[in-house]
C-alpha positions as CSV (number, residue, x, y, z in Angstrom):
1,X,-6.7,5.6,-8.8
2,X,-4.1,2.8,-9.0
3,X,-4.9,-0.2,-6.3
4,X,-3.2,-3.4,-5.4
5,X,-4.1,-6.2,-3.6
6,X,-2.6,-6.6,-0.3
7,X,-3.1,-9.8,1.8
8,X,-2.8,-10.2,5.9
9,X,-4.6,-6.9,7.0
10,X,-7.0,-7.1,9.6
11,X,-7.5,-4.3,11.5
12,X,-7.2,-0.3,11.5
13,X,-3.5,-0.9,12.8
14,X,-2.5,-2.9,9.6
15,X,-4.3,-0.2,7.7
16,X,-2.2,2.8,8.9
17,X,0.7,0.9,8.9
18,X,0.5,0.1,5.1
19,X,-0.8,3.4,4.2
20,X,2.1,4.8,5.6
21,X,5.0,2.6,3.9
22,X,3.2,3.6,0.8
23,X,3.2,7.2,1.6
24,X,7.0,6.9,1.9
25,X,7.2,5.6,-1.9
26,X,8.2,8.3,-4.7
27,X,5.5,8.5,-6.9
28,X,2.6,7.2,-4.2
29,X,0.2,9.8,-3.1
30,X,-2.8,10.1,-1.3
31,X,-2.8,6.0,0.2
32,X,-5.6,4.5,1.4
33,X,-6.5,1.4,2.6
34,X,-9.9,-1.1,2.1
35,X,-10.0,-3.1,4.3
36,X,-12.9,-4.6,2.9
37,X,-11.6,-5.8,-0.2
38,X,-7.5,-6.1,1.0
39,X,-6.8,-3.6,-1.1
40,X,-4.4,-0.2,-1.3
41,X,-5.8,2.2,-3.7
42,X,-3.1,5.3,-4.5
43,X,-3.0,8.1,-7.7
44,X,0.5,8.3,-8.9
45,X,2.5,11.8,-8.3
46,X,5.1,10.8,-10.8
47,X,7.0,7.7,-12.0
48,X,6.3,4.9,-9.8
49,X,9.0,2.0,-8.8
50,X,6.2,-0.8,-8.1
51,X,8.6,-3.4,-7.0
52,X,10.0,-1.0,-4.1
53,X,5.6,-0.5,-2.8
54,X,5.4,-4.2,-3.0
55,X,8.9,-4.3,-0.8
56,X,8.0,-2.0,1.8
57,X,4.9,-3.3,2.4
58,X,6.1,-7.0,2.6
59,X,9.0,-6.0,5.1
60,X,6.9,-4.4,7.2
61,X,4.4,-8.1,7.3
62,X,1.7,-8.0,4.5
63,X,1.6,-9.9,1.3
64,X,0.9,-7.5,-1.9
65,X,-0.2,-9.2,-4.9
């Protein structure tokens, strides 16, 4: 599994909601959050556009690293 950091979640709210803009990325399956360690951990279906996960989860709040 892929993961990236993602900063500003804090509850099971913020984990849904950034498990589901990453669900919406081509190349992003099976999402799931850590709260724990702030992280998004993901297997890539296909080619991946990392810049456009990091952009959908910043618009909608969070801070991915």
């Amino acid at each position: 599994m892929k993961t990236l950091k993602v900063n500003g979640m804090r509850c099971g709210h913020c984990k849904a909601a950034v498990e589901e803009a990453a669900a919406k990325i081509s190349g992003v399956a099976n999402p799931q959050v850590s709260l724990e360690d702030k992280e998004l951990r993901f297997e890539e279906s296909g080619p991946l556009d990392l810049q456009a996960l990091k952009t959908a989860i910043s618009n909608i709040g969070f801070d991915p690293e």
